[in-house]
C-alpha positions, 0 to 999 in steps of 0.5 A, spaced: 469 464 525 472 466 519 478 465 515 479 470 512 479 478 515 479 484 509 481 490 512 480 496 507 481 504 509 477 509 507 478 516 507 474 521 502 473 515 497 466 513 498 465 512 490 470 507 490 470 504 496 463 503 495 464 499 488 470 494 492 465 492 497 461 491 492 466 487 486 467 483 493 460 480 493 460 480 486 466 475 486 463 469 491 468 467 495 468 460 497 472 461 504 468 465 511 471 471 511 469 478 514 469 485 511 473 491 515 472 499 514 477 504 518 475 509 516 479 515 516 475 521 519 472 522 512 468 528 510 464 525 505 458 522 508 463 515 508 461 512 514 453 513 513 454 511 507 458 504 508 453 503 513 447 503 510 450 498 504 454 494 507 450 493 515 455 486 516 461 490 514 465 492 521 466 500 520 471 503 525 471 510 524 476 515 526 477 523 529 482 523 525 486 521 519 490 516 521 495 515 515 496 507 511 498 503 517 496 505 523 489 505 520 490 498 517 493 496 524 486 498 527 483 493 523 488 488 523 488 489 531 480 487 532 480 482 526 479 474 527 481 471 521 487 466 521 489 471 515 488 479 513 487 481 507 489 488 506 486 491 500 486 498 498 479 501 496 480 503 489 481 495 487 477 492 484 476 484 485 474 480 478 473 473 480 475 470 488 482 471 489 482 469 496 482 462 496 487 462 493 491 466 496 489 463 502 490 456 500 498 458 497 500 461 504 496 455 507 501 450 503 507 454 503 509 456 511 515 461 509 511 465 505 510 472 510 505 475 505 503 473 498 501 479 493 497 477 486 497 482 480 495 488 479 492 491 473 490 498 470 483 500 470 483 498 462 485 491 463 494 493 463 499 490 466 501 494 473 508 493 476 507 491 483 513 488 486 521 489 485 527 490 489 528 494 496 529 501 493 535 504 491 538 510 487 539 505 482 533 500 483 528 507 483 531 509 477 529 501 474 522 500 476 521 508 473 523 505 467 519 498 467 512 502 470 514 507 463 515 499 459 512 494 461 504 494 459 503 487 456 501 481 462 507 478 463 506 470 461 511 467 466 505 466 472 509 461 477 509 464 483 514 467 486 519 469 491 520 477 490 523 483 494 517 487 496 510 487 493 505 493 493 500 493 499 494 495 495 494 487 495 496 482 500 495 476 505 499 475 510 498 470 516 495 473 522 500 471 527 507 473 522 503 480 523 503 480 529 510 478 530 512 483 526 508 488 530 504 490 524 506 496 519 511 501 522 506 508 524 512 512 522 510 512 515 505 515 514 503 513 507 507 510 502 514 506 503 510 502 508 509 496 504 518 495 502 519 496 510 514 491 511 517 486 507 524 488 509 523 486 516 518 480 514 525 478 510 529 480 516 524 475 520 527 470 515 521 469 512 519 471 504 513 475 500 510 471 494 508 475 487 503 471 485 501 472 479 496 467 477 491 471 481 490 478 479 485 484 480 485 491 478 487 497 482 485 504 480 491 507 484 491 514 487 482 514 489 483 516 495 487 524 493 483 524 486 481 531 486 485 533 492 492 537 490 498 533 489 503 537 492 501 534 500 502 526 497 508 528 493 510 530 501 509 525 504 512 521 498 519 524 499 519 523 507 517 516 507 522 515 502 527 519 506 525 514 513 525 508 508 532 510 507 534 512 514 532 505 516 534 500 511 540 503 506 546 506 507 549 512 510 552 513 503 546 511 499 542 516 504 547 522 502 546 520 495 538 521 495 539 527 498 543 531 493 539 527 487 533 531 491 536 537 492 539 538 484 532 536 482 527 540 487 532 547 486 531 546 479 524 544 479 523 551 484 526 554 476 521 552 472 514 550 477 509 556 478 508 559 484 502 555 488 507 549 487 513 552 490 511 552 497 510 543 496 518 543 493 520 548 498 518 543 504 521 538 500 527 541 500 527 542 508 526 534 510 531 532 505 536 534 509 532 535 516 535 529 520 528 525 522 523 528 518 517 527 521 510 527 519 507 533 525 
């Protein structure tokens, strides 16, 4: 049996999800572990390819792009491992980070999740934790993603707010507990609600900065337009503060939104109005759903 399920999803990324496979067999684990593909209705002979590379890989395919957590919590739904590891397909793994993050939430009973650090491509530092989002906490984690590219020195593990999903271990059984990632979100925010709820639950997410690997970011939309992932962005950061932050905090994001996008519509080209306009309409749209 194993220990450890590594859940990816995939979704017109082959390039790379292909290389995270590959850097996880590279790296060695000394724990059982077995290797979880969802794919999201990929188009770019994904799920032929993975399949023949990787034939002890569970490959789940779907008919449809099931977005971040709903594809995540098919995988994490036929896993057998005491411990899901949910990686995105653009990570990189560098040396065996599984054990032990395996071992941390092993000795350590209140930790719901433990994420390690995330770095650039060229070897920089990625912020990849902080506190619940705000208008005031947004506007710090732009400034500290803008400043902070030195590894910082301070690696003690620690309890933090929320962590990036790009990376995490979380137990089995507190995922369930959870019900898993919340479908609303489609992408983006669902890792803050996660942790929310995971603090709710009382327990905590853990940095663990010790161990690290290295994240692409944004594989799975390179070459695609922006404009859909600044969508989707902006309606789960509306759904993130719907559900977590105050009525006034709420109405503040939507006047900060709506200043910024009137103004954008000014200054954009024509092809990239269409993007700010849908914006503008689930800022103020009262449930903002993905259709």
């Amino acid at each position: 049996m194993p220990l450890v399920s590594i859940i990816v999803v995939n979704y017109d990324g082959k390039e790379q999800t292909i290389a995270c496979l590959q850097s996880l067999a590279v790296a060695k684990l000394s724990v059982p572990y077995e290797v979880i593909v969802v794919d999201n209705h990929s188009s770019d002979d994904s799920v032929a390819s993975l399949r023949a590379m990787f034939p002890s890989a569970r490959l789940l395919p779907q008919q449809e792009n099931l977005g971040f957590g709903k594809a995540n919590n098919l995988g994490a739904a036929s896993a057998n491992g005491e411990y899901l590891f949910f990686v995105n397909n653009d990570t990189l793994f560098t040396r065996d980070i599984v054990t032990p993050l395996c071992n941390f939430l092993s000795a350590h009973p209140e930790a719901g999740a433990a994420a390690p650090m995330l770095l650039n491509a060229d070897g920089t530092f990625q912020l990849s934790y902080g506190k619940y989002p705000s208008i005031l906490n947004e506007l710090r984690t732009i400034r500290d993603t803008a400043m902070l590219k030195q590894i910082p020195t301070d690696l003690v593990p620690r309890m933090v707010e929320w962590v990036s999903f790009a990376a995490v271990m979380i137990p089995r059984s507190r995922f369930a507990q959870l019900h898993g990632f919340d479908e609303a979100f489609f992408m983006y925010f669902e890792d803050v609600d996660f942790c929310h709820r995971l603090h709710d639950a009382g327990c905590a997410a853990y940095y663990c900065g010790e161990h690290s690997i290295i994240h692409i970011g944004g594989a799975s939309w390179s070459g695609k337009s922006s404009s859909p992932v600044k969508v989707e962005y902006r309606r789960s950061q509306m759904l993130y503060y719907r559900r977590h932050r105050s009525a006034a905090e709420l109405l503040a994001l939507r006047c900060y939104l709506t200043a910024k996008f009137v103004l954008m519509l000014f200054r954009i080209g024509r092809a990239r109005r269409p993007a700010a306009m849908e914006i503008l309409s689930l800022v103020w749209n009262r449930h903002a759903r993905r259709t």
